[in-house]
PyMOL commands that place a pseudoatom at each C-alpha (Angstrom):
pseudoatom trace, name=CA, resn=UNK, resi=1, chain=A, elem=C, hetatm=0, pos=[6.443, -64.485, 41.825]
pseudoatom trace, name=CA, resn=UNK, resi=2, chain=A, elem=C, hetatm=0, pos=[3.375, -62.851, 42.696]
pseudoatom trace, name=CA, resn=UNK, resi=3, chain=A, elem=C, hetatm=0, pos=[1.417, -60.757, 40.671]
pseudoatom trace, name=CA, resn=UNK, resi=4, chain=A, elem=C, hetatm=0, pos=[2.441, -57.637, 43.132]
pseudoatom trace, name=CA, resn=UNK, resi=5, chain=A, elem=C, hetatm=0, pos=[5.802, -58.657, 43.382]
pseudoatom trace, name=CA, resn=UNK, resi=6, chain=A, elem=C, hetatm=0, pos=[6.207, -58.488, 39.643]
pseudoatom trace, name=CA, resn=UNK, resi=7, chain=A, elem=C, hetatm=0, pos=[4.696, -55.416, 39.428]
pseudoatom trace, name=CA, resn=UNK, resi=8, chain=A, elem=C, hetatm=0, pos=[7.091, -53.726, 42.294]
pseudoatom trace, name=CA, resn=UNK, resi=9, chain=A, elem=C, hetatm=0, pos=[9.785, -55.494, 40.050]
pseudoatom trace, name=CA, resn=UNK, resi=10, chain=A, elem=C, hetatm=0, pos=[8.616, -53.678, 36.933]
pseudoatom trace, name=CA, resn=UNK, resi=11, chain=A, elem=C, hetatm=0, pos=[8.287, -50.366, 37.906]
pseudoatom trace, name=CA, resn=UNK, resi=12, chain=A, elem=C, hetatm=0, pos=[11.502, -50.663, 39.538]
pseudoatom trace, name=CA, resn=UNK, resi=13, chain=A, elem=C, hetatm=0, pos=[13.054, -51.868, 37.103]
pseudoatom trace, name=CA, resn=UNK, resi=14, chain=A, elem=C, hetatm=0, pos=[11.579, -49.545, 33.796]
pseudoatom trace, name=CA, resn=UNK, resi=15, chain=A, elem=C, hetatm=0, pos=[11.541, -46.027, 34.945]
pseudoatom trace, name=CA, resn=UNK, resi=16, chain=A, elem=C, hetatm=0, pos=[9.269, -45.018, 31.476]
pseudoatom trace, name=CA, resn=UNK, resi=17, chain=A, elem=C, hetatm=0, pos=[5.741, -46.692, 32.739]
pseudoatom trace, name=CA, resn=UNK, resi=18, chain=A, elem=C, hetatm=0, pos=[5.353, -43.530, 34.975]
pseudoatom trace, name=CA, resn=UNK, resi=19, chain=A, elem=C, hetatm=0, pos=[4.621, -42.153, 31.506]
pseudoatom trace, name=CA, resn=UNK, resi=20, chain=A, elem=C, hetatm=0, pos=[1.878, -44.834, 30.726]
pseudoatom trace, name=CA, resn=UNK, resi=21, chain=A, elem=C, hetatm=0, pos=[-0.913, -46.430, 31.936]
pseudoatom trace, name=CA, resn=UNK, resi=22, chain=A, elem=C, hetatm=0, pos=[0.130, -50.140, 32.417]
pseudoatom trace, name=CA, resn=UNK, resi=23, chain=A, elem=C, hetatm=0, pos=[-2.058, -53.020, 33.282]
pseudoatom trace, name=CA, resn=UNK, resi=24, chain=A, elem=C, hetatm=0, pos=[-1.675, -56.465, 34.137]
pseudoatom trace, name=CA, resn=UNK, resi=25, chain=A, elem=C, hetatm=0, pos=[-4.850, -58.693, 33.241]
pseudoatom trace, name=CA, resn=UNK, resi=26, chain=A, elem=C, hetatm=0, pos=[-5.000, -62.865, 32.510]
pseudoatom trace, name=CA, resn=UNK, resi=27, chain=A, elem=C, hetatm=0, pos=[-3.966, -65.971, 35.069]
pseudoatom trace, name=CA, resn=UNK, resi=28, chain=A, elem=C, hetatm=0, pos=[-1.387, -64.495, 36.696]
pseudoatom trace, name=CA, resn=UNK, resi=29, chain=A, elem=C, hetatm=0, pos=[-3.460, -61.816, 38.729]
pseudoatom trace, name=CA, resn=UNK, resi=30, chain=A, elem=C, hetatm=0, pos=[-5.174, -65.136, 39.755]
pseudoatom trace, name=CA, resn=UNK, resi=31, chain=A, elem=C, hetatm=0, pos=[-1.803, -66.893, 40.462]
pseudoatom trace, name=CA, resn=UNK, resi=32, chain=A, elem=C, hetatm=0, pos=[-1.784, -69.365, 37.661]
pseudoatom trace, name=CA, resn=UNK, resi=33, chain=A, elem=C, hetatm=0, pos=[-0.159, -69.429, 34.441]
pseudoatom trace, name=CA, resn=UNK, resi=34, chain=A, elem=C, hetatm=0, pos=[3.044, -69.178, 33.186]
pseudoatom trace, name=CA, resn=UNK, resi=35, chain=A, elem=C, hetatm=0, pos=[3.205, -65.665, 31.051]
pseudoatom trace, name=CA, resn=UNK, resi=36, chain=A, elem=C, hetatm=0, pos=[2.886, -62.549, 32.728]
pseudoatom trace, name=CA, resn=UNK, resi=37, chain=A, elem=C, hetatm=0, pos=[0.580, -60.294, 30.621]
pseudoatom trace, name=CA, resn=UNK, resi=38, chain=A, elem=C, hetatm=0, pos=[0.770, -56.954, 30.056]
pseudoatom trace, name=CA, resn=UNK, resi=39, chain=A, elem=C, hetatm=0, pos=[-1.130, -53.815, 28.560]
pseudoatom trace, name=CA, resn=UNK, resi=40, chain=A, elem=C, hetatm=0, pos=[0.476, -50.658, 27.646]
pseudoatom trace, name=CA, resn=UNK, resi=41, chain=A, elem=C, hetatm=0, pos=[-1.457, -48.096, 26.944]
pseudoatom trace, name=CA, resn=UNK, resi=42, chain=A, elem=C, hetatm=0, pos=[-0.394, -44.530, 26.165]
pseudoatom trace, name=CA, resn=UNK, resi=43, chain=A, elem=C, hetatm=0, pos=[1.319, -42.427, 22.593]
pseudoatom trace, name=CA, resn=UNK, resi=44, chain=A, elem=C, hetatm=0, pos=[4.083, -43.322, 20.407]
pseudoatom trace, name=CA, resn=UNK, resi=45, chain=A, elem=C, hetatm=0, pos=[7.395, -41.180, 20.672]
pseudoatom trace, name=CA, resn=UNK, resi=46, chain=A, elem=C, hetatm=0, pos=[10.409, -41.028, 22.718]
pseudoatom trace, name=CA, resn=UNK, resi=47, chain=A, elem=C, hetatm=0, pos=[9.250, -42.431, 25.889]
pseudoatom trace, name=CA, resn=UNK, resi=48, chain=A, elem=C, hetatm=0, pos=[7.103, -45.497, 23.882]
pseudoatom trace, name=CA, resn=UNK, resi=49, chain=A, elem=C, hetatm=0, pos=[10.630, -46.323, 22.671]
pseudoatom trace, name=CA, resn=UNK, resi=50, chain=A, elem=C, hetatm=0, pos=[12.806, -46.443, 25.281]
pseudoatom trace, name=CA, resn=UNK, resi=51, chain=A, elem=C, hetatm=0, pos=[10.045, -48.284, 27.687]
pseudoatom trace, name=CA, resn=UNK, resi=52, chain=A, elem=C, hetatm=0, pos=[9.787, -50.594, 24.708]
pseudoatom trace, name=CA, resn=UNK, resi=53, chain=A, elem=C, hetatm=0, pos=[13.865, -51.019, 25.389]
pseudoatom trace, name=CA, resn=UNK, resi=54, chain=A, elem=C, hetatm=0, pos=[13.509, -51.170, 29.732]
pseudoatom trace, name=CA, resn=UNK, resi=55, chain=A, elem=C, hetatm=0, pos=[10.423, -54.004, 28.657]
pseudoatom trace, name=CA, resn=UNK, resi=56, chain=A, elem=C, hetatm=0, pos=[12.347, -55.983, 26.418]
pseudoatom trace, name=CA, resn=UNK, resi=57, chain=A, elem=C, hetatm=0, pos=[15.296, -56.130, 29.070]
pseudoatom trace, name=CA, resn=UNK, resi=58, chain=A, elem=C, hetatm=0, pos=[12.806, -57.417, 31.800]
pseudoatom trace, name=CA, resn=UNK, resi=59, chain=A, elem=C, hetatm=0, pos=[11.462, -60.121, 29.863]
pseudoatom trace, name=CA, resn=UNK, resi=60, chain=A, elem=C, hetatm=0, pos=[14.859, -61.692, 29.348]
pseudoatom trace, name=CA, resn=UNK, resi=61, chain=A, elem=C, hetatm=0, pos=[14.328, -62.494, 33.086]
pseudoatom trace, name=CA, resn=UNK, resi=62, chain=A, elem=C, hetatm=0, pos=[10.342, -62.333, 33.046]
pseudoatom trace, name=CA, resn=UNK, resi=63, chain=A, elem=C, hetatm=0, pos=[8.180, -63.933, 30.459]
pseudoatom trace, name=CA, resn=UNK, resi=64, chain=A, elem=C, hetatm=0, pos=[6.118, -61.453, 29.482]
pseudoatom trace, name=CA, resn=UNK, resi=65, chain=A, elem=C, hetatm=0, pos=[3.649, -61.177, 27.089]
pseudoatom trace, name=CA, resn=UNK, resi=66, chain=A, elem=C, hetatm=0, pos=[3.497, -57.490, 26.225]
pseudoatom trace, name=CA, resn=UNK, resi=67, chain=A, elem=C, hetatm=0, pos=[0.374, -55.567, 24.229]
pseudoatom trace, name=CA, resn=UNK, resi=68, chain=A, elem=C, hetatm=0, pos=[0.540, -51.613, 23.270]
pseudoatom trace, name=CA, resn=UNK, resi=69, chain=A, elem=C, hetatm=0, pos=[-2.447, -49.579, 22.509]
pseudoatom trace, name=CA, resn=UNK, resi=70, chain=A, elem=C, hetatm=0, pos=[-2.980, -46.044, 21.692]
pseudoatom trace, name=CA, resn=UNK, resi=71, chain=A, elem=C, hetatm=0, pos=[-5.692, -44.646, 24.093]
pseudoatom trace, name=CA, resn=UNK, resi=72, chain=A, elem=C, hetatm=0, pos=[-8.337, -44.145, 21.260]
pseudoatom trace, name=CA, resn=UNK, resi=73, chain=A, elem=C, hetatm=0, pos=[-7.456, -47.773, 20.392]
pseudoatom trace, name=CA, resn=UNK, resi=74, chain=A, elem=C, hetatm=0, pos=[-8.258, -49.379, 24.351]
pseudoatom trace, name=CA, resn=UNK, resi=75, chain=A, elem=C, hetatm=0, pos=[-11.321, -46.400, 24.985]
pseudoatom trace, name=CA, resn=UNK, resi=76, chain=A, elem=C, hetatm=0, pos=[-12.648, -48.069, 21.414]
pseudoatom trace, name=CA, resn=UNK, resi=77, chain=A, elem=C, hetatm=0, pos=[-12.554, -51.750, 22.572]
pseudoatom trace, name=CA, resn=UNK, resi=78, chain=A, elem=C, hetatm=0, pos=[-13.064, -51.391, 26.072]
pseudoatom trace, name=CA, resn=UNK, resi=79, chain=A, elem=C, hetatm=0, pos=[-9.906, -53.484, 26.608]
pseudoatom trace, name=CA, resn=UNK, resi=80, chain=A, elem=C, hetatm=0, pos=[-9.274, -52.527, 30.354]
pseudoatom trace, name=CA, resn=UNK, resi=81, chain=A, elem=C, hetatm=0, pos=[-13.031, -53.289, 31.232]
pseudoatom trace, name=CA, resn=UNK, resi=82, chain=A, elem=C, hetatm=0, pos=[-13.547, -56.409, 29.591]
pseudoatom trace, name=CA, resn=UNK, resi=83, chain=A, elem=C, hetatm=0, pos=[-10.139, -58.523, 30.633]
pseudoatom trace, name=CA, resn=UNK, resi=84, chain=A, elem=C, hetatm=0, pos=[-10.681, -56.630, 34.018]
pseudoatom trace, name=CA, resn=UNK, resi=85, chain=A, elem=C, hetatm=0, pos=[-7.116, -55.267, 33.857]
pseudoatom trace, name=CA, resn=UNK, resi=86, chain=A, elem=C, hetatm=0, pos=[-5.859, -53.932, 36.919]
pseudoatom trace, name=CA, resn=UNK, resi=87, chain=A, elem=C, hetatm=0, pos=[-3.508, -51.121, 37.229]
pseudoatom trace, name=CA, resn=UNK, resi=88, chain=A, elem=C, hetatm=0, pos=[0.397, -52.112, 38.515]
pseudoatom trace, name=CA, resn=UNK, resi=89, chain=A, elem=C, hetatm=0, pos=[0.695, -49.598, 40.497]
pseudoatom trace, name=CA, resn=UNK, resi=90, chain=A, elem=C, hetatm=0, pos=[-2.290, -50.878, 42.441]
pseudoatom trace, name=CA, resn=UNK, resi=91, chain=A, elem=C, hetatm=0, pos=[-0.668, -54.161, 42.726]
pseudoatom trace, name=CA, resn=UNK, resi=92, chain=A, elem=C, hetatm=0, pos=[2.709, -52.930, 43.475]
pseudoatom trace, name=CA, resn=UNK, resi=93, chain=A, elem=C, hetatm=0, pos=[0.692, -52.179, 46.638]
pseudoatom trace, name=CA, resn=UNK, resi=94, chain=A, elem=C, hetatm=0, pos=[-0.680, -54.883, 47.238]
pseudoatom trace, name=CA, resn=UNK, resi=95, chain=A, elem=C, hetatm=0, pos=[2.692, -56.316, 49.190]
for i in range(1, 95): cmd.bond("trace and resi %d" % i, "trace and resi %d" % (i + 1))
show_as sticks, trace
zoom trace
């Protein structure tokens, strides 16, 4: 799968990362590699929970590689910027 096509599977597929800003970054966005990796950025609560729950279903079919951050936690380490994550939904587009 591509990069877009796994992110048009993803937010099909786990209705909660409307809620969060979610980011693909590593060798898949350049088509290598065999984990899909994944950044999750947004509170704890309800909604972390049960998109933890939709995640964890998708990688039974997906191997992904899944990292959570509180948004103080990724503005503090620049994570976004400096693995130049890029946004699913702008790769869901991407078709």
């Amino acid at each position: 799968m591509t990069a877009s096509e796994i992110a048009s599977h993803l937010l099909s597929n786990c209705g909660s990362l409307e809620q969060f800003e979610v980011y693909m970054f590593g060798s898949t966005l350049r088509g290598i590699g065999a984990d899909i990796d994944i950044l999750v950025v947004g509170p704890s609560g309800d909604a972390f929970r049960k998109l933890k729950r939709e995640l964890q279903a998708a990688s039974e079919f997906l191997p992904l590689h899944i990292l959570y951050m509180q948004p103080s936690e990724e503005r503090r380490t620049e994570f976004v910027a400096r693995e130049q994550c890029v946004q699913i939904k702008k790769l869901a587009l991407r078709k």
